[in-house]
Kinemage of the C-alpha trace (Angstrom):
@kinemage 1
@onewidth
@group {chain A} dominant
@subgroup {mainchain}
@vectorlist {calphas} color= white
{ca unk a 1} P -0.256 8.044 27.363
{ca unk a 2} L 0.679 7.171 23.699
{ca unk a 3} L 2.325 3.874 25.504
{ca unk a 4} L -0.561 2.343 26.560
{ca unk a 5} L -2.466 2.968 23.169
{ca unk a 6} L -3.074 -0.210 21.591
{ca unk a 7} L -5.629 1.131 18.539
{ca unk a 8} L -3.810 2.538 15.870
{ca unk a 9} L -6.830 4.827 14.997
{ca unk a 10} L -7.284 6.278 18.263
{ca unk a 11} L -4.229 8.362 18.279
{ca unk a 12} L -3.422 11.593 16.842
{ca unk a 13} L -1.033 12.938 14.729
{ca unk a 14} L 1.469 13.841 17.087
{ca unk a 15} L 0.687 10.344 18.892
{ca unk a 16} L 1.696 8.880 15.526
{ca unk a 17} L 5.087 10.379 15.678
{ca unk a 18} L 5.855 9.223 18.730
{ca unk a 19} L 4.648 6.111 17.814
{ca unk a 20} L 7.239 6.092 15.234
{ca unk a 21} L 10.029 7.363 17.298
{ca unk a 22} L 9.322 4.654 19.938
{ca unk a 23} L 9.537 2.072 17.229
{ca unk a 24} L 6.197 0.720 17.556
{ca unk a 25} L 5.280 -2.179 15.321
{ca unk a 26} L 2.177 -1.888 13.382
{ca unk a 27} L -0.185 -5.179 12.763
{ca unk a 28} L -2.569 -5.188 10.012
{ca unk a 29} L -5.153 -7.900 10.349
{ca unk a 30} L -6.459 -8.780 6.707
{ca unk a 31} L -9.265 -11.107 6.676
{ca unk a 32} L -12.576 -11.702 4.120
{ca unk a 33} L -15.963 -11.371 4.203
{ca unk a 34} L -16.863 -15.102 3.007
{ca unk a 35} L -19.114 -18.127 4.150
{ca unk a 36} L -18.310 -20.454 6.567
{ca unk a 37} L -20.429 -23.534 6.471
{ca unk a 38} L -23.937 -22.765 8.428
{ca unk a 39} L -22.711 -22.486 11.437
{ca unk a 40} L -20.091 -19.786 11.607
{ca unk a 41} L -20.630 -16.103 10.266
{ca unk a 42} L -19.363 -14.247 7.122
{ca unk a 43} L -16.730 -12.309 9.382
{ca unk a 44} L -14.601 -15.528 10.457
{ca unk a 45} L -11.332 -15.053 8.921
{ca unk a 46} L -11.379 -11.300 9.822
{ca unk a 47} L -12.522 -11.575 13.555
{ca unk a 48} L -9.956 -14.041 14.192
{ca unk a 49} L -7.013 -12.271 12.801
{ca unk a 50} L -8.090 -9.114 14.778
{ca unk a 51} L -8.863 -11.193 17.857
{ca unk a 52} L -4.859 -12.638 17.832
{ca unk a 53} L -3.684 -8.919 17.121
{ca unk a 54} L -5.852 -7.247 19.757
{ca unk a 55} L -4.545 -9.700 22.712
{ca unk a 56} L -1.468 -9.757 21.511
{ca unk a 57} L -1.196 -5.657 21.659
{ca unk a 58} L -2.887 -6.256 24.700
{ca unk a 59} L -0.129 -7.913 26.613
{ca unk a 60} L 2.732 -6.186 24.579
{ca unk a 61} L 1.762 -2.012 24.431
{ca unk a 62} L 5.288 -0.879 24.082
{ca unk a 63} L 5.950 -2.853 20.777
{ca unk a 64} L 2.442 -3.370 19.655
{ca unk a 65} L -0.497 -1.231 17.618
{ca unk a 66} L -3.559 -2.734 15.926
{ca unk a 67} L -4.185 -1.133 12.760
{ca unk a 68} L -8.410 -0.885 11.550
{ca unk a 69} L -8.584 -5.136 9.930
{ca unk a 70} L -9.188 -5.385 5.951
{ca unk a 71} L -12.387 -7.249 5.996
{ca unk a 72} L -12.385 -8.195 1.857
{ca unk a 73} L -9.923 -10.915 0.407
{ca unk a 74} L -9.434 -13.191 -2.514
{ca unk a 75} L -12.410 -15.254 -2.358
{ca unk a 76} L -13.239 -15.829 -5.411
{ca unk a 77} L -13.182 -19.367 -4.881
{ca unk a 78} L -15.946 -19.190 -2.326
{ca unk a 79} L -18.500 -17.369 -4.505
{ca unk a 80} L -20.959 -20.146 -5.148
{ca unk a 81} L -22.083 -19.200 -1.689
{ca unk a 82} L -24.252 -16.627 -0.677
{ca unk a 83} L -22.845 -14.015 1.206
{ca unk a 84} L -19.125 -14.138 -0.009
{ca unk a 85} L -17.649 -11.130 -1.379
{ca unk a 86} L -14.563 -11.310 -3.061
{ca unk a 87} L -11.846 -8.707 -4.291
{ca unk a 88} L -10.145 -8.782 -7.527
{ca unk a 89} L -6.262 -10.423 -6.704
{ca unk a 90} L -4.579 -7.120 -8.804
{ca unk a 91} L -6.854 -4.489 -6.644
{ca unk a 92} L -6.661 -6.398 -2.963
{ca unk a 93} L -2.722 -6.230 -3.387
{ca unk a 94} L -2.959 -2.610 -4.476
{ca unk a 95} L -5.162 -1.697 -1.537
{ca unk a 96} L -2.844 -3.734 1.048
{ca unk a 97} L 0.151 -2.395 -0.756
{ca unk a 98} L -0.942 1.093 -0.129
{ca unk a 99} L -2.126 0.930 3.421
{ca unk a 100} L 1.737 -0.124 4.109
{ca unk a 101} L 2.771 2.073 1.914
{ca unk a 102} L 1.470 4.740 3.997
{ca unk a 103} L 2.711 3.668 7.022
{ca unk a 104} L 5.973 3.305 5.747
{ca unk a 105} L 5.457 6.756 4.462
{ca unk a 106} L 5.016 8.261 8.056
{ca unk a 107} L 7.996 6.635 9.538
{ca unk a 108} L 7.170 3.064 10.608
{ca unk a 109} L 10.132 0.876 9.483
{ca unk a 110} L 8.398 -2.434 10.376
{ca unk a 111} L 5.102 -3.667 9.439
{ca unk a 112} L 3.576 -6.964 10.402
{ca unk a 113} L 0.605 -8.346 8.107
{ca unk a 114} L -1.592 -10.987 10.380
{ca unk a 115} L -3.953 -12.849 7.908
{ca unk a 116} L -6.791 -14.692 8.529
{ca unk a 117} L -7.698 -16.342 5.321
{ca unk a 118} L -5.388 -18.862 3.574
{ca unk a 119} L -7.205 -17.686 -0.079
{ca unk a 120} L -5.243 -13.858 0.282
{ca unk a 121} L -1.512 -15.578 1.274
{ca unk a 122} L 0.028 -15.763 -2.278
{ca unk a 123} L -1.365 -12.249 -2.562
{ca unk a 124} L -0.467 -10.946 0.245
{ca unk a 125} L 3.414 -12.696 -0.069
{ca unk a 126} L 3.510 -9.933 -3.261
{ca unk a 127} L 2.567 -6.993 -1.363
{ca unk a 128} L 5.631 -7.854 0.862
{ca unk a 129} L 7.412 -8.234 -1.540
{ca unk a 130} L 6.661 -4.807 -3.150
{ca unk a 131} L 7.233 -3.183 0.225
{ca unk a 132} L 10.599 -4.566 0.666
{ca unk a 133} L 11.653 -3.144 -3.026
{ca unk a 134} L 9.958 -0.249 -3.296
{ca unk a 135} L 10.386 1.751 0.375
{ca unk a 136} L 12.616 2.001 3.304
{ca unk a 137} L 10.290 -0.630 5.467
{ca unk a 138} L 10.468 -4.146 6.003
{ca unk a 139} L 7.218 -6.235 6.261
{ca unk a 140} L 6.472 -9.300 7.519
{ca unk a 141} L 3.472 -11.434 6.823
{ca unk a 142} L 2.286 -14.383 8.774
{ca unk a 143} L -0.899 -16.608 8.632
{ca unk a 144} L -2.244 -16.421 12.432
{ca unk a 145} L -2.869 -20.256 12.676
{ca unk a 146} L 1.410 -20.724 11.755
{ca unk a 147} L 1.711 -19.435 14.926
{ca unk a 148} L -0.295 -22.119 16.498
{ca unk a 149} L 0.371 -24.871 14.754
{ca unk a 150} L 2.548 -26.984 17.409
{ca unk a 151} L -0.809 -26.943 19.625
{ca unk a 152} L -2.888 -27.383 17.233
{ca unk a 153} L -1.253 -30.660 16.006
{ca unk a 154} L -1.293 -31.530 20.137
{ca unk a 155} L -5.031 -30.943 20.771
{ca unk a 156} L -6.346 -31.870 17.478
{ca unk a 157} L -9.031 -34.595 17.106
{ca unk a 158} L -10.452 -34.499 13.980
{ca unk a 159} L -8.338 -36.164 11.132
{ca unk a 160} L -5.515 -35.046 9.013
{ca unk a 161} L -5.715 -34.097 6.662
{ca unk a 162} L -8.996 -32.022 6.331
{ca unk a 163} L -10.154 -31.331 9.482
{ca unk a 164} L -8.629 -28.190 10.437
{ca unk a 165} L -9.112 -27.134 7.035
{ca unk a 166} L -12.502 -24.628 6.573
{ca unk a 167} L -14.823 -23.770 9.110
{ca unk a 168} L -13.469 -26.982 10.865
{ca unk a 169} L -12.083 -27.638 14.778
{ca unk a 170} L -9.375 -25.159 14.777
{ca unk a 171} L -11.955 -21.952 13.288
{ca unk a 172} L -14.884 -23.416 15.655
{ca unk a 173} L -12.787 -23.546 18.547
{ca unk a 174} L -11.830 -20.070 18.586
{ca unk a 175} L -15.031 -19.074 17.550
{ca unk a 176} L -16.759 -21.191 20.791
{ca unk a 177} L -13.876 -19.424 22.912
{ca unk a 178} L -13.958 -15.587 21.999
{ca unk a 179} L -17.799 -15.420 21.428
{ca unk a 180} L -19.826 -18.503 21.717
{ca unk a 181} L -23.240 -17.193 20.894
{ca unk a 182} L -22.381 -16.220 17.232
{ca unk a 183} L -21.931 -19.930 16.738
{ca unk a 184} L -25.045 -22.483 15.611
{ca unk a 185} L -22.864 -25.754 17.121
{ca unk a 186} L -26.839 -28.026 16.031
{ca unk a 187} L -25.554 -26.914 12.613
{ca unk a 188} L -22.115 -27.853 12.535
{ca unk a 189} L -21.669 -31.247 10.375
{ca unk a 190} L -18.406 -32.886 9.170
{ca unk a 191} L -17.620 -32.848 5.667
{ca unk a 192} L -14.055 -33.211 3.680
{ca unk a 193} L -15.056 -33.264 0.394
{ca unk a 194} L -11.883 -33.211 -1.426
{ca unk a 195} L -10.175 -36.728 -2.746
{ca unk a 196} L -7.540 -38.163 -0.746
{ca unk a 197} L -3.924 -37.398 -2.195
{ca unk a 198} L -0.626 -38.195 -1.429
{ca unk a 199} L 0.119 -34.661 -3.079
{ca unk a 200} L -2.816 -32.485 -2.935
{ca unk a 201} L -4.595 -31.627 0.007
{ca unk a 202} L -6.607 -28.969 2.353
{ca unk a 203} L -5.684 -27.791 6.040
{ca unk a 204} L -4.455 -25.048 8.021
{ca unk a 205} L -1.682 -27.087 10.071
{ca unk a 206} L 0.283 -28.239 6.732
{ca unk a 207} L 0.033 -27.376 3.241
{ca unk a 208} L 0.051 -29.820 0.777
{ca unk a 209} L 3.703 -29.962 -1.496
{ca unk a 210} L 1.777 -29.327 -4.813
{ca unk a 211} L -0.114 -26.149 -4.503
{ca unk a 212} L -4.054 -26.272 -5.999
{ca unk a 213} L -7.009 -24.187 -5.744
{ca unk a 214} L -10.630 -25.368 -6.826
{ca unk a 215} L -13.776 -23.880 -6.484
{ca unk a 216} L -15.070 -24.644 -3.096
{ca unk a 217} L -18.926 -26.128 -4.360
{ca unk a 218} L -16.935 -28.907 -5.757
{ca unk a 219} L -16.473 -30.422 -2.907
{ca unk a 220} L -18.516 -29.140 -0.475
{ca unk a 221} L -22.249 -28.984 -0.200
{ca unk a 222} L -22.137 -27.221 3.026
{ca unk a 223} L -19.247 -24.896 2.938
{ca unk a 224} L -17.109 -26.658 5.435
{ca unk a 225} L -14.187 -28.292 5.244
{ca unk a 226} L -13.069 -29.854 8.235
{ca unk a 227} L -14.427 -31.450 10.909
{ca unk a 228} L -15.886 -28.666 13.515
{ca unk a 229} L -17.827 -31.815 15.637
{ca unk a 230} L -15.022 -32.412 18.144
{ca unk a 231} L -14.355 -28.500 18.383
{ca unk a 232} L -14.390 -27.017 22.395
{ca unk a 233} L -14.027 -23.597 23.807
{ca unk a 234} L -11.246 -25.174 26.038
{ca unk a 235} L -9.407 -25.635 22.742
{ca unk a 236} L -9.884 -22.648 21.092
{ca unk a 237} L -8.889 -20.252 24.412
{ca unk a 238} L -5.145 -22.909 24.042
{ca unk a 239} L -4.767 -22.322 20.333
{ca unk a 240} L -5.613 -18.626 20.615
{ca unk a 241} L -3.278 -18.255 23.590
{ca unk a 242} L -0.185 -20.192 21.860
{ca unk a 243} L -0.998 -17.587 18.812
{ca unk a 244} L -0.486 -14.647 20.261
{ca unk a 245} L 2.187 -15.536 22.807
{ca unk a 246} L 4.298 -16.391 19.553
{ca unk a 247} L 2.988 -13.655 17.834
{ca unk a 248} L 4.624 -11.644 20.749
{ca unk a 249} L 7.668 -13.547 20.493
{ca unk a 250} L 8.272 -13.139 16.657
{ca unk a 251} L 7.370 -8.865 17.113
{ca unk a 252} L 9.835 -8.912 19.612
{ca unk a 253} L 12.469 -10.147 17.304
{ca unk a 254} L 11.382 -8.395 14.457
{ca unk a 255} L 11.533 -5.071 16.363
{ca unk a 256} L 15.310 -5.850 16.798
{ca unk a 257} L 15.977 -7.262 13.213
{ca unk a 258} L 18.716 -4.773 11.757
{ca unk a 259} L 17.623 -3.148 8.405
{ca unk a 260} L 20.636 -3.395 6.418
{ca unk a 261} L 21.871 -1.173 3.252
{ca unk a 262} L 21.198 -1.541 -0.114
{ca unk a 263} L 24.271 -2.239 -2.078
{ca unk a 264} L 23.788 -1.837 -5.821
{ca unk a 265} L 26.836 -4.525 -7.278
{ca unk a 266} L 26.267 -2.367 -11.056
């Protein structure tokens, strides 16, 4: 039954319809391909953002359907390191654009972006944008570790700011949770590179109020950013739980959010 079809690209055409007519909320997980210190792999920010979706369709069928994740972002900034690949900014919010575009196209009036990587946001904040002026569809987008920041902040260990900010404890610990075996924990050091700054600084649980981006070899040797020593499967299975109950939550209110008329004042 179309219902209990969570995987957007098992269903058929006529499964897509219904789909549609049932209101079913779409969540695209957009991630990178990009290092992560020596201890986690290349897939990271895309694994996680498909790991919240997955559960979350998981416990909510009715609303919920996991579209195929975007596994290339904006990572320019991560280059200096082997194994990153990075997408141009003007062509990865083309390609999102379009992917929601489509869906908009076949009927789906609300579209939920999950990211994984905090290097594709300010993209990813203009492909919403395009969506909302340029079709019939709303679209959210939300950074999956927003929606567990209150337990993050409770469980933390490591220091703020910095530690949760790059491969650190919040990445390890979901990593150590969902599959423990991809992660080298004899390899995982502490490093914050970046100067301390009342104004300026790096981590998931709280940007800093002046925005900055630097390339990532100045100031790390090792790729990380963060402190993923005190990271624990206990925590990660509590932050990945808190993210997709309120990733429930919010689809649940989006679903009933009222699309309201353009009204041209000309």
């Amino acid at each position: 039954m179309i219902s209990r079809k969570i995987f957007y690209f098992e269903l058929t055409w006529p499964e897509v319809k219904e789909a549609v007519e049932r209101g079913k909320i779409p969540l695209l997980p957009v991630g990178s391909t990009e290092q992560h210190g020596p201890h986690l792999p290349l897939i990271t920010d895309t694994f996680l953002a498909y790991s919240v979706c997955v559960k979350a369709a998981e416990k909510a069928t009715e609303d919920l359907l996991v579209m195929p994740p975007i596994c290339y972002g904006c990572s320019e900034h991560h280059m200096d390191f082997p194994g990153t690949i990075s997408a141009d900014g003007g062509h990865f919010i083309d390609y999102v654009y379009d992917v929601c575009k489509g869906l908009a196209i076949h009927g789906f009036k609300r579209i939920i972006i999950v990211n994984g990587h905090g290097g594709n946001t300010s993209f990813l904040d203009v492909v919403i944008r395009r969506l909302s002026n340029e079709t019939s569809s709303i679209c959210a987008m939300v950074p999956w570790w927003n929606l567990a920041v209150e337990e993050a902040t409770r469980l933390r260990e490591s220091e703020f700011p910095g530690g949760m900010a790059h491969s650190g404890e919040l990445e390890t610990s979901m990593w150590l949770h969902l599959k423990p075996e991809a992660v080298y924990m004899d390899k995982a050091v502490k490093e914050i590179g970046f100067p301390k700054s009342e104004f300026i600084w790096f981590d998931l649980t709280r940007k800093s109020p002046v925005y900055f981006s630097e390339r990532w070899s100045k100031m790390s040797e090792t790729g990380i950013l963060g402190d993923p020593t005190v990271a624990t499967a206990e925590k990660g299975e509590k932050l990945l739980n808190a993210a997709v109950e309120n990733l429930i939550r919010f689809a649940k209110e989006f679903k009933e959010r009222k699309i309201l008329p353009q009204v041209d004042h000309h």
